[in-house]
C-alpha positions in Angstrom: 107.8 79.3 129.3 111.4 78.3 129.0 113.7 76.3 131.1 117.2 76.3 131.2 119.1 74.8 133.5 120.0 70.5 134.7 117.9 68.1 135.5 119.4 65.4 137.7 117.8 61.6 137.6 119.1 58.5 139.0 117.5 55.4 137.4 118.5 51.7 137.5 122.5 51.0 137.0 121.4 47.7 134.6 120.4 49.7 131.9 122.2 50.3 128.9 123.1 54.0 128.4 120.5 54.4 125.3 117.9 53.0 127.8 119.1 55.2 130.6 119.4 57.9 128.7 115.5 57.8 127.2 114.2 56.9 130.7 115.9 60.1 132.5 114.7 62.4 129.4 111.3 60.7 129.8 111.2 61.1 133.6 112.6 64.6 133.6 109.7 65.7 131.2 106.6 64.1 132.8 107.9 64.6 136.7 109.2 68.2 136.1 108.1 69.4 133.2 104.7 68.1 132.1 103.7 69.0 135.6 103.6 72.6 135.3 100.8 72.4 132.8 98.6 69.9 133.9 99.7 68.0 137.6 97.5 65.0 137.2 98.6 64.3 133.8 101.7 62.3 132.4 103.3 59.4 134.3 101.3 56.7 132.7 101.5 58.1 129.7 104.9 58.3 129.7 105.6 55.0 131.4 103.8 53.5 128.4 106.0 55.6 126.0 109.2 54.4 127.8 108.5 51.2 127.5 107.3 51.2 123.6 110.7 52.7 122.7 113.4 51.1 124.6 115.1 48.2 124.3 113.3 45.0 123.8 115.5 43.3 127.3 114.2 47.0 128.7 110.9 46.4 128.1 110.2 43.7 130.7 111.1 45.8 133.8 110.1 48.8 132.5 107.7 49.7 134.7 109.9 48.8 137.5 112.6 50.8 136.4 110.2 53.7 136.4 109.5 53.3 139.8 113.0 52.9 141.0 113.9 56.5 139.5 113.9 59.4 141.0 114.7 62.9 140.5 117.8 63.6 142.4 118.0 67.8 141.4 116.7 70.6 139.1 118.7 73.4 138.8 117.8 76.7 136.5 115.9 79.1 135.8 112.3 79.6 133.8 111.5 82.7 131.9 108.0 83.3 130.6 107.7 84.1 127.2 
């Protein structure tokens, strides 16, 4: 399966952009993505993955920031291959 279109995601405004950045990416796969092949699956996996690479200020609200994200839009298309 392939996806190509945008993923919106608003997340926390105190972040630095590498850490904003790495926490929409993360979000985008394990809300959106990850879902389609198993739905009970990746969240705390990828909360825990979040927070073992972002910054080291990051790292103390990272679950937090997690929380306070959301997916504002998914736009595009999916073609099975």
């Amino acid at each position: 399966m392939q996806f190509t279109g945008t993923v919106s995601v608003q997340v926390p405004d105190r972040l630095s952009i590498s850490d904003a950045k790495l926490l929409a990416t993360m979000i985008a796969l394990a809300r959106i993505l990850a879902t389609t092949d198993n739905p009970d699956a990746p969240e705390d996996d990828a909360i825990s993955d979040y927070a073992d690479e972002c910054s080291h200020h990051a790292r103390k609200t990272a679950e937090q920031d997690w929380d306070q994200s959301e997916v504002q839009g998914v736009s595009g298309s999916w073609i099975t291959t």
